[in-house]
DRENPA-3360 file (N, C-alpha, C; in nm, 2 decimals, always signed):
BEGIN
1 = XXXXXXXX = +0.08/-0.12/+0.00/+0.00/+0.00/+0.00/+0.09/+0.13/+0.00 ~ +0.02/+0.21/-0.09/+0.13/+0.38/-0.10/+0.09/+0.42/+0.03 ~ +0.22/+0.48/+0.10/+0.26/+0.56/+0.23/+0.19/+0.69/+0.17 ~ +0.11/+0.78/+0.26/+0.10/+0.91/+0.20/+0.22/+0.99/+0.17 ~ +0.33/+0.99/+0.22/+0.44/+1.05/+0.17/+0.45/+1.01/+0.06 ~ +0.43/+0.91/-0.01/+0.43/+0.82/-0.17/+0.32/+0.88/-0.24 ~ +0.21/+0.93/-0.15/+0.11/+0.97/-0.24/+0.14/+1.13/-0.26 ~ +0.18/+1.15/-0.16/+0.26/+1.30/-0.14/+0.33/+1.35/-0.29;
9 = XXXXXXXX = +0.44/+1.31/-0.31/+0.55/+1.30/-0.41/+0.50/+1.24/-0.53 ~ +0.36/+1.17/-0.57/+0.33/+1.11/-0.67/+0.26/+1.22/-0.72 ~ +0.16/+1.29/-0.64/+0.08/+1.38/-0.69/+0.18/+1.50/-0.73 ~ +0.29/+1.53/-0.67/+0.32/+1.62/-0.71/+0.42/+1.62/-0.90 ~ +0.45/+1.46/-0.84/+0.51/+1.38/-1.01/+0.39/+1.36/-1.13 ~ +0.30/+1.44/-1.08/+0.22/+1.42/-1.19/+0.13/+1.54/-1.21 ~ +0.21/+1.63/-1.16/+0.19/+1.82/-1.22/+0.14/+1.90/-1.15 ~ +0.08/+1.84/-0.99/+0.06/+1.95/-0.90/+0.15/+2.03/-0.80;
17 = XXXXXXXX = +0.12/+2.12/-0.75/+0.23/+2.21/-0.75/+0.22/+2.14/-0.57 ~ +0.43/+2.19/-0.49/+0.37/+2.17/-0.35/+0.26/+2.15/-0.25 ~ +0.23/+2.24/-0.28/+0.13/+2.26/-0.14/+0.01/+2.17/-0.16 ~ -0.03/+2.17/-0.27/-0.15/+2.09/-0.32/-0.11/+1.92/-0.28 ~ +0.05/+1.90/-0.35/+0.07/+1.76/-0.29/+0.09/+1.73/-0.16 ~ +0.11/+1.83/-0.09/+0.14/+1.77/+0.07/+0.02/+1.80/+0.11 ~ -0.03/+1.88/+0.07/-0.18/+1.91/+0.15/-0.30/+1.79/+0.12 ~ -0.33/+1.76/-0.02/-0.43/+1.72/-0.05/-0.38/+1.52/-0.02;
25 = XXXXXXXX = -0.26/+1.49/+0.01/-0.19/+1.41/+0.05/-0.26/+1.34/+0.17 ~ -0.28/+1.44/+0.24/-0.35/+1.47/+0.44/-0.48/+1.51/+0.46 ~ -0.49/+1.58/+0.36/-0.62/+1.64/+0.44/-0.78/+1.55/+0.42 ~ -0.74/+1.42/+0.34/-0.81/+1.34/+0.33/-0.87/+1.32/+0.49 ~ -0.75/+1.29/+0.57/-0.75/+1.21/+0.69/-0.85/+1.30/+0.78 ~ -0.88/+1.41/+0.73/-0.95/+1.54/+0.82/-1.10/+1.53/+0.77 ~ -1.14/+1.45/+0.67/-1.28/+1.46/+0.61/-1.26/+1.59/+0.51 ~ -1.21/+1.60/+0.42/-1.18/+1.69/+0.35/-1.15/+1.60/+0.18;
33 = XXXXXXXX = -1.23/+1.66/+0.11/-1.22/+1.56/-0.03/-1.13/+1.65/-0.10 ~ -1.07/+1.55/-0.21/-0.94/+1.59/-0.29/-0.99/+1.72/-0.35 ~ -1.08/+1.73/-0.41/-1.13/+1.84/-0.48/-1.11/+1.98/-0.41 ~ -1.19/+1.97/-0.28/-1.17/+2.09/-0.20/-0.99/+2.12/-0.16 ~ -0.94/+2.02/-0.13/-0.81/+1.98/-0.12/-0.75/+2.05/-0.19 ~ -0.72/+2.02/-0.30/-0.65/+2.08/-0.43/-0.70/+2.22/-0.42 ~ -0.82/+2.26/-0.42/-0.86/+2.42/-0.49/-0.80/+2.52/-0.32 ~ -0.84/+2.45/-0.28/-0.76/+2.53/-0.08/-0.62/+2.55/-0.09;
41 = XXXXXXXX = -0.52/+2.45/-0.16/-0.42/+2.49/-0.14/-0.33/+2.55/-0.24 ~ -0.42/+2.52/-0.41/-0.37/+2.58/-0.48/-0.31/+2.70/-0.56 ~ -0.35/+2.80/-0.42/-0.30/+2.96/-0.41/-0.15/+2.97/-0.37 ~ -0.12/+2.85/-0.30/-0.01/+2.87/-0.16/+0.14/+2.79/-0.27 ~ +0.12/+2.76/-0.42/+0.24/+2.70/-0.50/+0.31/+2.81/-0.52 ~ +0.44/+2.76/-0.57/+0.53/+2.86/-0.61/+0.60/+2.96/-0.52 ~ +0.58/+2.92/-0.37/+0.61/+3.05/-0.24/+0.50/+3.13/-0.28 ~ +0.39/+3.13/-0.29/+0.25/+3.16/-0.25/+0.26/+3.23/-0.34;
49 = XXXXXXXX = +0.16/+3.20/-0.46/+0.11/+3.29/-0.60/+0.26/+3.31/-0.69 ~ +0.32/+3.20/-0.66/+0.49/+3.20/-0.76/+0.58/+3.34/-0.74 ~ +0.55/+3.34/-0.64/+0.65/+3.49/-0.58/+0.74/+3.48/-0.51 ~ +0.75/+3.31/-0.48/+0.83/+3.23/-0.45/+0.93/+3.32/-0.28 ~ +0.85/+3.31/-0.21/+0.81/+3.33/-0.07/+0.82/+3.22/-0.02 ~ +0.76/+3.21/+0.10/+0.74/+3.07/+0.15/+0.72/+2.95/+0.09 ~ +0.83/+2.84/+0.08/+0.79/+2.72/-0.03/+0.66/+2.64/+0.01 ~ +0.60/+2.61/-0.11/+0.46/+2.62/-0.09/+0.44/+2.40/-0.01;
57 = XXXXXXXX = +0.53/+2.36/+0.00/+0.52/+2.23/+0.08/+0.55/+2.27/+0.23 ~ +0.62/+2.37/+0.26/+0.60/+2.44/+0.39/+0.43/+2.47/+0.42 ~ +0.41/+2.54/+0.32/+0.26/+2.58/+0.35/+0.17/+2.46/+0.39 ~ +0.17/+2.37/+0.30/+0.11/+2.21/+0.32/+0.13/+2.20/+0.44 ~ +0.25/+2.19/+0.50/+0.26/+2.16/+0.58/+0.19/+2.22/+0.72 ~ +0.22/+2.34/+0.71/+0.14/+2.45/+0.80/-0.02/+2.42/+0.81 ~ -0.07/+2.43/+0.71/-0.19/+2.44/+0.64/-0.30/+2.29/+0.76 ~ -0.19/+2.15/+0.71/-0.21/+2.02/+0.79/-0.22/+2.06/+0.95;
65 = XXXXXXXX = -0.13/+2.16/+0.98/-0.10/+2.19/+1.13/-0.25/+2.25/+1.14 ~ -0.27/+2.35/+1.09/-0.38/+2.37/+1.13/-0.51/+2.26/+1.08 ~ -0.50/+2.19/+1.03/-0.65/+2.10/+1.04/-0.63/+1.97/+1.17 ~ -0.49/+1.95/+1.22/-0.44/+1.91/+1.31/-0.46/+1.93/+1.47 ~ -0.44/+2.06/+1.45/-0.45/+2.12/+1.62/-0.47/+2.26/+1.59 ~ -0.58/+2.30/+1.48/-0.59/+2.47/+1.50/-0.68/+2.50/+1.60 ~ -0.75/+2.60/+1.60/-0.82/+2.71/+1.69/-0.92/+2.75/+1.63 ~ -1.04/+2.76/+1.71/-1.15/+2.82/+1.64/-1.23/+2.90/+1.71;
73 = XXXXXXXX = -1.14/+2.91/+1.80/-1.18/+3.00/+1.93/-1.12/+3.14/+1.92 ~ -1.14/+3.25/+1.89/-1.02/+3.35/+1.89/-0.98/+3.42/+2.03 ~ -1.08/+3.37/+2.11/-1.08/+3.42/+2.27/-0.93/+3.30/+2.35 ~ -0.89/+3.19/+2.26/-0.86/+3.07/+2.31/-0.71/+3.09/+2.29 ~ -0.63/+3.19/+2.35/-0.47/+3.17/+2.31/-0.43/+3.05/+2.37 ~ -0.44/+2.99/+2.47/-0.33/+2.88/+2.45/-0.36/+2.83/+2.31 ~ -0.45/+2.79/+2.28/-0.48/+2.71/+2.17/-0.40/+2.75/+2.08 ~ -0.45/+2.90/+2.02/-0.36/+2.97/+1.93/-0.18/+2.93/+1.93;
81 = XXXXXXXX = -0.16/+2.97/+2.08/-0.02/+2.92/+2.13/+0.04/+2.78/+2.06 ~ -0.02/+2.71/+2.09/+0.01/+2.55/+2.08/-0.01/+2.53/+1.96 ~ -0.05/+2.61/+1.83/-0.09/+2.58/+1.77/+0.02/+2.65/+1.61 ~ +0.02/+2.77/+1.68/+0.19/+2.84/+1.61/+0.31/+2.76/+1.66 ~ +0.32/+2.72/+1.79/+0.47/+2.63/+1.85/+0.47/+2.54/+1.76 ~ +0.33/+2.42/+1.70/+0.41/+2.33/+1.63/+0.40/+2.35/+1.51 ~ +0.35/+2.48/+1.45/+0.41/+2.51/+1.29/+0.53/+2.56/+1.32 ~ +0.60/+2.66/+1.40/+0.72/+2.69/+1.41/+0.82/+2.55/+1.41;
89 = XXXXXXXX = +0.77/+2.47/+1.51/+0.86/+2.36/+1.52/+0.86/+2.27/+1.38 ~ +0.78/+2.29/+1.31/+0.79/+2.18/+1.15/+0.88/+2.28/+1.07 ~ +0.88/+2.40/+1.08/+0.96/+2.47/+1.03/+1.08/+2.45/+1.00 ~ +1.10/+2.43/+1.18/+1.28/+2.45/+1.16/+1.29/+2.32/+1.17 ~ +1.28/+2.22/+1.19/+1.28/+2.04/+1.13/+1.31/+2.09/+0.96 ~ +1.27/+2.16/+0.89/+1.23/+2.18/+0.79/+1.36/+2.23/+0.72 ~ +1.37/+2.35/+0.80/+1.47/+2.43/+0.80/+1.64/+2.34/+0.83 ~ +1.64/+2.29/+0.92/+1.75/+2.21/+0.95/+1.73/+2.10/+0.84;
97 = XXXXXXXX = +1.65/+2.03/+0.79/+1.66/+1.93/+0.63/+1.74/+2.02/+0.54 ~ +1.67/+2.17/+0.51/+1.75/+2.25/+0.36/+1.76/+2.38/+0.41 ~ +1.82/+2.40/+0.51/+1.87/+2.59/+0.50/+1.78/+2.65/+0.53 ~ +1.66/+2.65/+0.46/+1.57/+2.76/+0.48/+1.40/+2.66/+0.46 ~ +1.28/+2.79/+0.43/+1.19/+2.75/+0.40/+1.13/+2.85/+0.28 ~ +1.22/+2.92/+0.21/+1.20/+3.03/+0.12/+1.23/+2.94/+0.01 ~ +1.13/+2.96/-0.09/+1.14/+2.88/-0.20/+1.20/+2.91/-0.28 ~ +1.25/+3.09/-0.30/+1.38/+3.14/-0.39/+1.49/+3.10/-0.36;
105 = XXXXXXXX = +1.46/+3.07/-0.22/+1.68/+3.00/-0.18/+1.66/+2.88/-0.21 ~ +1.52/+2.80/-0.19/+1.57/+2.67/-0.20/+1.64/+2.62/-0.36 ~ +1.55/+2.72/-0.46/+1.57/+2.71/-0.63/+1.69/+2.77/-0.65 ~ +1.77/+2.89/-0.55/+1.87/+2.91/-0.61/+1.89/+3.05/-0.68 ~ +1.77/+3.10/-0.64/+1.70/+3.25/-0.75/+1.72/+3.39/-0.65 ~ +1.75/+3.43/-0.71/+1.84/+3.61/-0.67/+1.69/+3.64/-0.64 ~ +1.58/+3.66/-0.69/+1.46/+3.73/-0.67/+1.34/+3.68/-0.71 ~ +1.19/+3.73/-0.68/+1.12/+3.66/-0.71/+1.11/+3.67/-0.86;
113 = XXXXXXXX = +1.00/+3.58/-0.93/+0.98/+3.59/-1.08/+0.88/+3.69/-1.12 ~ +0.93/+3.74/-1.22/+0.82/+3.86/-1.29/+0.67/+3.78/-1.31 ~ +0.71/+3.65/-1.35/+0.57/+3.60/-1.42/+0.53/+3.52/-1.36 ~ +0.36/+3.51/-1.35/+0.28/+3.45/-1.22/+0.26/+3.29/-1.33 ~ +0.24/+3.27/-1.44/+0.25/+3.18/-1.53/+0.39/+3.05/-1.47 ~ +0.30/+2.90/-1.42/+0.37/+2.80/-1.36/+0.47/+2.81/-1.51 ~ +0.58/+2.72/-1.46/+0.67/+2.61/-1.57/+0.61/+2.52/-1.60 ~ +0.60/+2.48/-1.80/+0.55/+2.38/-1.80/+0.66/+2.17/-1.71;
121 = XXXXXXXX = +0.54/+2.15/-1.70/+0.56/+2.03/-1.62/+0.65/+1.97/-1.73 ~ +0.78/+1.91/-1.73/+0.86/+1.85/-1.83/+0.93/+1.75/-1.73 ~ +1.01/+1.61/-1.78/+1.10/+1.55/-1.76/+1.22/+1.61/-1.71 ~ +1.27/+1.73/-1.75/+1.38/+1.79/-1.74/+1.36/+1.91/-1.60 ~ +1.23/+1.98/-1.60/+1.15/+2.03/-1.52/+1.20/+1.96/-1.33 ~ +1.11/+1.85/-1.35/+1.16/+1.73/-1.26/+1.26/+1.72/-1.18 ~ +1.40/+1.71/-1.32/+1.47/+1.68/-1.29/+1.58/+1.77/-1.22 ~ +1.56/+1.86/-1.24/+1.66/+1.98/-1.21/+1.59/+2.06/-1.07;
129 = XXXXXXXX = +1.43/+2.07/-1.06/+1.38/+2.13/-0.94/+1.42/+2.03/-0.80 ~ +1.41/+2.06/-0.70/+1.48/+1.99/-0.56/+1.32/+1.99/-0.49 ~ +1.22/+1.99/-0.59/+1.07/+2.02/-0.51/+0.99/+1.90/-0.44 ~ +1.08/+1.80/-0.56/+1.01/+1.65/-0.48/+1.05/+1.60/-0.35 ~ +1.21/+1.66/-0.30/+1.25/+1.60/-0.21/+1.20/+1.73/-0.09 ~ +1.14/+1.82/-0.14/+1.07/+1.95/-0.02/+0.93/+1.88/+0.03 ~ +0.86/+1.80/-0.08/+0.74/+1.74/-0.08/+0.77/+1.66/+0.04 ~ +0.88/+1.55/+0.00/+0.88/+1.42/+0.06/+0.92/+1.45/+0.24;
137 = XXXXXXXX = +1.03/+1.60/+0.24/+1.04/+1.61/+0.40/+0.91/+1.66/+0.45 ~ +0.85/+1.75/+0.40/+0.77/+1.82/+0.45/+0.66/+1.68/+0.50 ~ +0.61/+1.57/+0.40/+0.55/+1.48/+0.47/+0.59/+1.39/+0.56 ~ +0.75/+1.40/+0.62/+0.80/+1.32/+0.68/+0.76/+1.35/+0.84 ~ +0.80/+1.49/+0.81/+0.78/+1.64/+0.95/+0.65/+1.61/+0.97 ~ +0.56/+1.60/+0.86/+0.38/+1.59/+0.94/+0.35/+1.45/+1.03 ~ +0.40/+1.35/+0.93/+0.39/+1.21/+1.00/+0.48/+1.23/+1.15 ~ +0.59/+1.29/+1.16/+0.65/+1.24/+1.32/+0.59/+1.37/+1.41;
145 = XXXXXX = +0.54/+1.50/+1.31/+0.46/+1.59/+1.46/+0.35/+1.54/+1.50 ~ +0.24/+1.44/+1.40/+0.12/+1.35/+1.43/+0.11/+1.24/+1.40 ~ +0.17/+1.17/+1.48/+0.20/+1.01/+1.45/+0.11/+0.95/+1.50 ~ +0.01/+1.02/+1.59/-0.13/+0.91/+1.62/-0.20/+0.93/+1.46 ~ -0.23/+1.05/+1.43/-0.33/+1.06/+1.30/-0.31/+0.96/+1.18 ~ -0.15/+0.93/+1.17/-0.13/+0.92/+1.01/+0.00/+0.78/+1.06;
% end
């Protein structure tokens, strides 16, 4: 049987961007169907809107923290509290895997890109981005912060 980290990295081997594969990866587990899945996190690719900001499997990641242990109380800071501590903590797990969580350093890129238009999806694409192995930590980080869930 595919590990969701396998389903993680497959969806994203098959043209979805970050966030969408780590997200829509997980959020099954929350009662949350692919469809809504996909369209929820499909703002947050490319360092959010390809401005290449925060890498968008960070966001996934985040994103899971909150259907994990968020808040819906706004009167409720511990909650809140407990609830930024372990996005901060997947972070730097995250951060200690590759340097950072900015998706221009992870690619290597002086600044963001002029054009909001993805890359097309190619073989060579693939080959040269480091996005599958951001995919594959970021579901590693979700599985050991909630290892009862998943």
């Amino acid at each position: 049987m595919e590990s969701r980290a396998e389903r993680a990295v497959g969806l994203f081997l098959s043209g979805y961007n970050c966030c969408q594969s780590v997200f829509a990866a997980y959020s099954e587990a929350f009662g949350m169907d692919r469809e809504m899945a996909l369209k929820v996190s499909c703002s947050m690719g490319g360092g959010i809107g390809r401005m290449r900001e925060v890498c968008g499997a960070v966001s996934g990641m985040a994103m899971i923290a909150g259907l994990a242990c968020g808040n819906t109380d706004p009167g409720n800071q511990e909650a809140k509290t407990k609830n930024y501590e372990t996005v901060r903590q997947m972070a730097d797990q995250f951060k200690k895997a590759h340097k950072t969580i900015i998706c221009r350093e992870i690619l290597g890129l002086l600044e963001a890109e002029e054009s909001a238009a993805p890359s097309e999806r190619t073989e060579s694409y693939y080959r040269e981005r480091p996005c599958a192995r951001m995919v594959e930590t970021a579901a590693r980080i979700i599985e050991e912060t909630f290892p009862d869930r998943f």
